[in-house]
N, C-alpha and C positions, 0 to 999 in steps of 0.2 A: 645575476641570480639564475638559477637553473629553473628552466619552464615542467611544469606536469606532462608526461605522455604518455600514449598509452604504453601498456606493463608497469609505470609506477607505482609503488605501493606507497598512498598517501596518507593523512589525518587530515582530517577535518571538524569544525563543529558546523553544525547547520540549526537554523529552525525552519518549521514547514506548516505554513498557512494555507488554509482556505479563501477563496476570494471574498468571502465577508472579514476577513484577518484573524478569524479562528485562528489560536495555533494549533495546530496538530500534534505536536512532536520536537523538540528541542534538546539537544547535548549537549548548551552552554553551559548547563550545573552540575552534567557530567563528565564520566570517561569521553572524550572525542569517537568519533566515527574512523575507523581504518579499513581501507580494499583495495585492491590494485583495479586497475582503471584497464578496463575492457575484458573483464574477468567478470562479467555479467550478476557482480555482487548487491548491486542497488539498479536503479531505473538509469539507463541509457542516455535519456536527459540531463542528466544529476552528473553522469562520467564526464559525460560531452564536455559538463561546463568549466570542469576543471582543468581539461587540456590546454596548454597556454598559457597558463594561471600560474604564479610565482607563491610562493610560500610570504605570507603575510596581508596577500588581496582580500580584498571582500567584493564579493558580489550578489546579485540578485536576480532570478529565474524565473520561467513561468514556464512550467509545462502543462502542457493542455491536457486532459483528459485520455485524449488517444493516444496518445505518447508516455502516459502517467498507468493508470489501472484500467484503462479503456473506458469504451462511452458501458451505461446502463443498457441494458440486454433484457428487454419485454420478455421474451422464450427462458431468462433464467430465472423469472416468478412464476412459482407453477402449485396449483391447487393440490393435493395429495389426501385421495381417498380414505376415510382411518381406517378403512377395512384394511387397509397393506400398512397401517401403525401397529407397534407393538400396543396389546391393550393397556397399559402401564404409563402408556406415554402424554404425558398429559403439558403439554408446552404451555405458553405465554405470548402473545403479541408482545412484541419487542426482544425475546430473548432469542440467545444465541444457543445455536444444538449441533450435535455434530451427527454425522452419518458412515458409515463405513461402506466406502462404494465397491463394486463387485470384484478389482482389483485389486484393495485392497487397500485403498490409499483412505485416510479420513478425510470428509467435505466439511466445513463449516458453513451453517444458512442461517439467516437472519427468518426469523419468525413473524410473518406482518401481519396475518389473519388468521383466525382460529372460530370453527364453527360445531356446530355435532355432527355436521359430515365431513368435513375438510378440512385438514390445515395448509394455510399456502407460505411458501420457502419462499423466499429469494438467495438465490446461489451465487447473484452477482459478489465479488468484492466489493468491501463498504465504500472506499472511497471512487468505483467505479462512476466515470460520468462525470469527476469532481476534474477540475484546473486547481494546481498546486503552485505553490510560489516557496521557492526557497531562498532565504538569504543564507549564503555559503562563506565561514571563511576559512581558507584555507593554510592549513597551521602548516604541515613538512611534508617533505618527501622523505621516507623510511628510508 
């Protein structure tokens, strides 16, 4: 059998748990997952673990947080004055908002606190700070 390497362009289905076995995410009832493997199209971890791997394997992965969406980052919760809110803006703890930053790109933050002076974002990604576990199996090489 022909092993995966990098520049292959594969399929896979994966599921992707949290260390409580939450699942996160699953393709088994879907379309498969397809990318070429070091084409920086998923998490690094995820590529790695297919190199070597035969079309029909299954396996199973843990990548750690740093390696995954990174750890949780204190400096990307941050209080914001409502005096610099639009007056209209009226959030939620717990909801999601976006922001258009000065270059131009949209931010998505999670909303944890809201006061009548402040609201506070967190900027991190959600699943920052999280260890992921994926079971991978690996259907072809395209």
């Amino acid at each position: 059998m022909t092993e995966a390497k990098q520049g292959d362009t594969v399929k896979v289905h994966y599921t992707v748990r949290l260390g409580d076995n939450m699942i996160l995410s699953s393709t088994t009832d879907h379309e498969p997952l397809q990318f070429t493997i070091g084409a920086g199209q998923v998490l690094p971890g995820f590529e790695q673990a297919l190199v070597g791997m035969n079309p029909g394997e299954l396996k199973t992965i843990l990548i750690p947080a740093e390696g995954a969406f990174g750890p949780h980052l204190d400096e990307m919760v941050v209080a914001v004055d409502r005096t610099q809110l639009p007056e209209d803006f009226n959030p939620k703890a717990g909801e999601q908002v976006q922001f258009r930053q000065p270059d131009g790109q949209i931010m998505t933050v999670l909303v944890t606190d809201v006061s009548e002076l402040s609201v506070t974002i967190d900027a991190n990604h959600p699943l920052a700070g999280k260890d992921l576990t994926f079971d991978i199996q690996f259907l072809e090489i395209v």
